[in-house]
N, C-alpha and C positions, 0 to 999 in steps of 0.2 A: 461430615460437616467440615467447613475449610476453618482454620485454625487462623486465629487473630493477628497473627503473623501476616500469613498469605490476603487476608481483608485490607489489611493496611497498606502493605504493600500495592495493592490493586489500587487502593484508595488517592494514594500516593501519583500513583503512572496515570491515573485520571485528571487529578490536578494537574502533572505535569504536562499533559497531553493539553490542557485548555491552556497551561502558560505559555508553553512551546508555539502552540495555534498562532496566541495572543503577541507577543513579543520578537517571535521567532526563536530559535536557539541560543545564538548571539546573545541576545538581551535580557536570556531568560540565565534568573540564578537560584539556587538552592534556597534564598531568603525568600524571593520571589513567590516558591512553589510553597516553603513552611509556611508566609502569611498568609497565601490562598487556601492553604491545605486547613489555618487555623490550629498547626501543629509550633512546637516549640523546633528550634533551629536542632536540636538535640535528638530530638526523637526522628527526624528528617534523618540526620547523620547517623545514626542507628540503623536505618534499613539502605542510605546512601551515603557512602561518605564524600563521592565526587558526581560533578555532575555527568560526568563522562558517564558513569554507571547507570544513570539516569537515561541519560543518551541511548544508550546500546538496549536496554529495557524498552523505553518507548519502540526505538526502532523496530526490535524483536515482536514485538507485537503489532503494529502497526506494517510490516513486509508479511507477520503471520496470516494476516486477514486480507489481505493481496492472493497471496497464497492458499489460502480456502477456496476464496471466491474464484482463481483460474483454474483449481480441480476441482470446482465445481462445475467450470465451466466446460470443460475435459468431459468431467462423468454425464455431464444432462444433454452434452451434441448427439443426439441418435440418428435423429436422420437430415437432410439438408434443407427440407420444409420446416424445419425449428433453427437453421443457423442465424437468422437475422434476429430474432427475437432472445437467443444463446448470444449473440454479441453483444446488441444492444442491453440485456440482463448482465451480461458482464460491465461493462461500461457505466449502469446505472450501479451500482451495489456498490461498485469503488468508489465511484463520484458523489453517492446518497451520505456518505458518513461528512457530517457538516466542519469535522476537522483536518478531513483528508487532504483539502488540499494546499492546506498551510505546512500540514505536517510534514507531509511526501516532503513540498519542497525544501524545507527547513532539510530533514533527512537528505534528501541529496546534494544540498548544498555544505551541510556538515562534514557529506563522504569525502569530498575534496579536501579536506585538509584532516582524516581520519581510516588509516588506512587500512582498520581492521570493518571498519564500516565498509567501507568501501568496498571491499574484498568482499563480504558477505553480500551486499547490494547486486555486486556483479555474479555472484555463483546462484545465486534466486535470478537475477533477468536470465541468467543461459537457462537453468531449469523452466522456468516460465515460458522460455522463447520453447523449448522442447515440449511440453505440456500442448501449446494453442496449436505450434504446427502439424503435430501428431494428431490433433482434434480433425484440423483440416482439410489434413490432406485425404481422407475416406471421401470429402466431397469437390473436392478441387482438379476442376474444368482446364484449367490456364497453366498446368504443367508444375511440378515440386520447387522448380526456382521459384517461381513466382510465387508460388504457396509459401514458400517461406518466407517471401518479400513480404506479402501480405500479413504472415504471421508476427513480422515485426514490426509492421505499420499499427496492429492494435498492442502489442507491449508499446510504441511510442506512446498510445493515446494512452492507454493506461496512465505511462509516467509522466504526462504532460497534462492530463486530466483539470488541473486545477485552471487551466487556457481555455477551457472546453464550459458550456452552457448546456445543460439538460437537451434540448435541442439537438445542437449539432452533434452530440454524442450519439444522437437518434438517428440524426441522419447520415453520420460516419459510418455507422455500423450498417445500412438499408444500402449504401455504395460496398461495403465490402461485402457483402452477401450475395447483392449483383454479380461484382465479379467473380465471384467464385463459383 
């Protein structure tokens, strides 16, 4: 059983995650998240004392679930009759979570002036970028450059996701599959 500690906390990075959506990062503050939370300013600072901390949590879990979904998307490409429906499942799964893409952007707009974010942002997209291309390349028709062009045309979608409509992430991924 997860100890009341580890519930609160979670509890917490849930609020934060709907104020962050809500406000953006910028606008979002530690009062903000204790009135939504229904928590006293005190007990907030108990499990955070800055918002940065706050910051770096959300991020870590919100880049974690990024990261599930692209090794998952690694482990389920078996053969090149399932790549279109393997992207587009990738694509939807990112895009499905209703605060993904306030959050993303907030997170990457935060990395810019957070250099420890930033840093971890960028050692997740190179691993990411290495995960899809490795996927790929077992079915890839158009030669390993281009496999890899293509491997960072869906980390773009990924990270731009929030520009993207259920739709054209469907039909993103039914052109990439083409050409591959």
């Amino acid at each position: 059983m997860r100890s009341k500690k580890i519930l609160t906390k979670d509890y917490i990075l849930n609020i934060a995650e709907d104020v962050f959506a809500e406000y953006g990062i910028k606008d979002s503050t530690l009062a903000k998240i204790a009135k939504k939370a229904k928590i006293s300013k005190g007990t907030l600072y108990y499990y955070y004392s800055a918002k940065k901390d706050i910051i770096l949590d959300v991020a870590d879990r919100h880049l974690n679930i990024i990261n599930e979904n692209i090794k998952n998307f690694s482990n389920a490409l078996k053969n090149k009759a399932l790549l279109n429906n393997s992207i587009k499942e990738l694509f939807l799964k990112v895009f499905i979570n209703s605060n993904y893409n306030s959050i993303h952007l907030s997170i990457l707009s935060e990395a810019t002036k957070d250099k420890e974010l930033k840093e971890k942002i960028n050692v997740l997209n190179m691993e990411w970028l290495s995960y899809i291309e490795n996927s790929l390349k077992k079915y890839c028709k158009v030669g390993s450059e281009k496999c890899s062009g293509i491997a960072q045309i869906i980390l773009s979608v990924i990270n731009s996701s929030s520009f993207h409509t259920k739709n054209s992430l469907e039909d993103i991924s039914v052109i990439i599959a083409e050409i591959l």
